[in-house]
KEFI-490651 format. One record per residue (C-alpha): residue in one letter; x, y, z. Coordinates in steps of 0.05 Angstrom, whole numbers, plus 5000, padded with zeros to 4 digits. Example, Ala and Ser with C-alpha at 12.3 -4.5 7.8 and 13.67 -1.06 7.14 Angstrom:
<sites>
A524649105156;S527349795143;
</sites>
This chain:
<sites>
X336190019285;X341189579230;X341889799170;X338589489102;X343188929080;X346789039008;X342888838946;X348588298940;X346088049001;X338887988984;X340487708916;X344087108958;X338486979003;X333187088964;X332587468900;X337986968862;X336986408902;X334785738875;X331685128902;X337684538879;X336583898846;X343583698847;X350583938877;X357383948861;X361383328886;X364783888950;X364383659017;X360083939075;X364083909134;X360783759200;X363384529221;X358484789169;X353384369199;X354784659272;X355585449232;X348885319198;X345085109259;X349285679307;X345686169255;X339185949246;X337585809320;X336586569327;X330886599288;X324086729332;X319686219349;X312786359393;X315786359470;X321986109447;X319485379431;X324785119389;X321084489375;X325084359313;X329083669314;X334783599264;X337782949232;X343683119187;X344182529138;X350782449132;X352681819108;X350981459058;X347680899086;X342381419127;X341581749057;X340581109025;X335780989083;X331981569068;X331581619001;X328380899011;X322381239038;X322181828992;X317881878921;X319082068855;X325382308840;X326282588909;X329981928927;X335982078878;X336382798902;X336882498977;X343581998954;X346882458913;X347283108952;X352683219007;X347883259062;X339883169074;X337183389134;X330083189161;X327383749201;X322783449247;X318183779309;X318083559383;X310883529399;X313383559469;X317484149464;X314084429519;X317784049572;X324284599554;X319785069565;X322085239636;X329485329614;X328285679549;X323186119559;X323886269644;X319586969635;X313786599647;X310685939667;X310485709588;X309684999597;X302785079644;X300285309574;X301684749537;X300384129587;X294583699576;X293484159507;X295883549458;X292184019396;X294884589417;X301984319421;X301383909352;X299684649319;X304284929352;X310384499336;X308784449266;X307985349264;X314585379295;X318184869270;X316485029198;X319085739217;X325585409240;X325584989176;X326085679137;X331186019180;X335585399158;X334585589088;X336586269104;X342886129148;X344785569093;X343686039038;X348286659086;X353586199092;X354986049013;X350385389021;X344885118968;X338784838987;X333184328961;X326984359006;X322483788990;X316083379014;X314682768972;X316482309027;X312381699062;X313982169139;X310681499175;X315381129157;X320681699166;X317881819231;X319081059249;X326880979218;X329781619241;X325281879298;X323481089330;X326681179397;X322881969408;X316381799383;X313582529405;X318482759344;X314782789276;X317182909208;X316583589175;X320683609111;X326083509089;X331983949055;X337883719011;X344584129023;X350884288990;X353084768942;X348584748884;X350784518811;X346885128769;X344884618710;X340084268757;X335384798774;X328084978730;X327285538689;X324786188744;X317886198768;X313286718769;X312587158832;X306087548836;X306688328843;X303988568917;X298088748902;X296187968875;X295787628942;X296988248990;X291988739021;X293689429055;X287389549102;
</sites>
């Protein structure tokens, strides 16, 4: 059994952490894109599904691209940060099935199931969506989860030639500029939304 990780720890990850609306103007290498997914690829998923797909917008043309299809003020998050990445979910995941998750015959589950596969993408990839906020927040990264994006038309620019990948949000990613984030909001005390039976 590990050992609780330091307070400092938990203030990094979660306690301190903020949600960005703007970084400093420091590079993210593609190594910390590599560390961050090398990380977060260890979190659990239901059989070991993994149907989270990853586009790292690098550049700033495929920033400029999505920020195109972004609303609000979301779009001049997506062009200034370092990095945006769209995680996305293979709705066909199952077909890796056989090499990721050999214990059993996973993808017999899943074939001819197009509901079951749809919930099950967007379950796990979501889960993979918040291990990257965890392993970018480890590793001395900010973050800027977001929706507020037309995921169609993401779907169709970024995800065209896989059309069984789908949009499920999007993150910006960098190392956050403190003057850009809202005041704290309120957490509710356990017993608010939480029930001991």
């Amino acid at each position: 059994m590990a050992d609780a990780l330091p307070q400092e720890a938990l203030d990094q990850i979660f306690v301190q952490a903020r949600s960005y609306n703007g970084y400093f103007d420091k590079p993210v290498l593609e190594t910390d894109l590599h560390a961050i997914w090398d990380m977060m690829k260890w979190g659990p998923t239901s059989a070991n599904q993994l149907p989270a797909r990853l586009i790292w917008c690098v550049s700033q043309e495929s920033k400029d691209k999505l920020a195109a299809l972004s609303s609000g003020t979301n779009g001049d998050k997506i062009r200034k940060a370092p990095v945006t990445v769209i995680i996305g979910m293979d709705e066909n995941f199952h077909e890796h099935l056989p090499e990721l998750f050999p214990p059993a015959d996973a993808k017999s589950w899943f074939d001819g199931n197009e509901a079951l596969r749809k919930a099950s993408a967007f379950r796990n990839s979501s889960l993979q969506g918040a291990y990257f906020i965890i392993a970018a927040r480890a590793l001395g990264f900010d973050t800027g989860p977001m929706s507020g994006f037309d995921n169609a038309a993401v779907d169709a620019a970024f995800f065209g030639d896989t059309p069984a990948v789908k949009s499920n949000f999007i993150s910006t990613l960098g190392y956050g500029d403190p003057s850009t984030v809202h005041p704290r909001l309120p957490r509710p005390a356990f017993g608010k939304f939480n029930r001991i039976d």
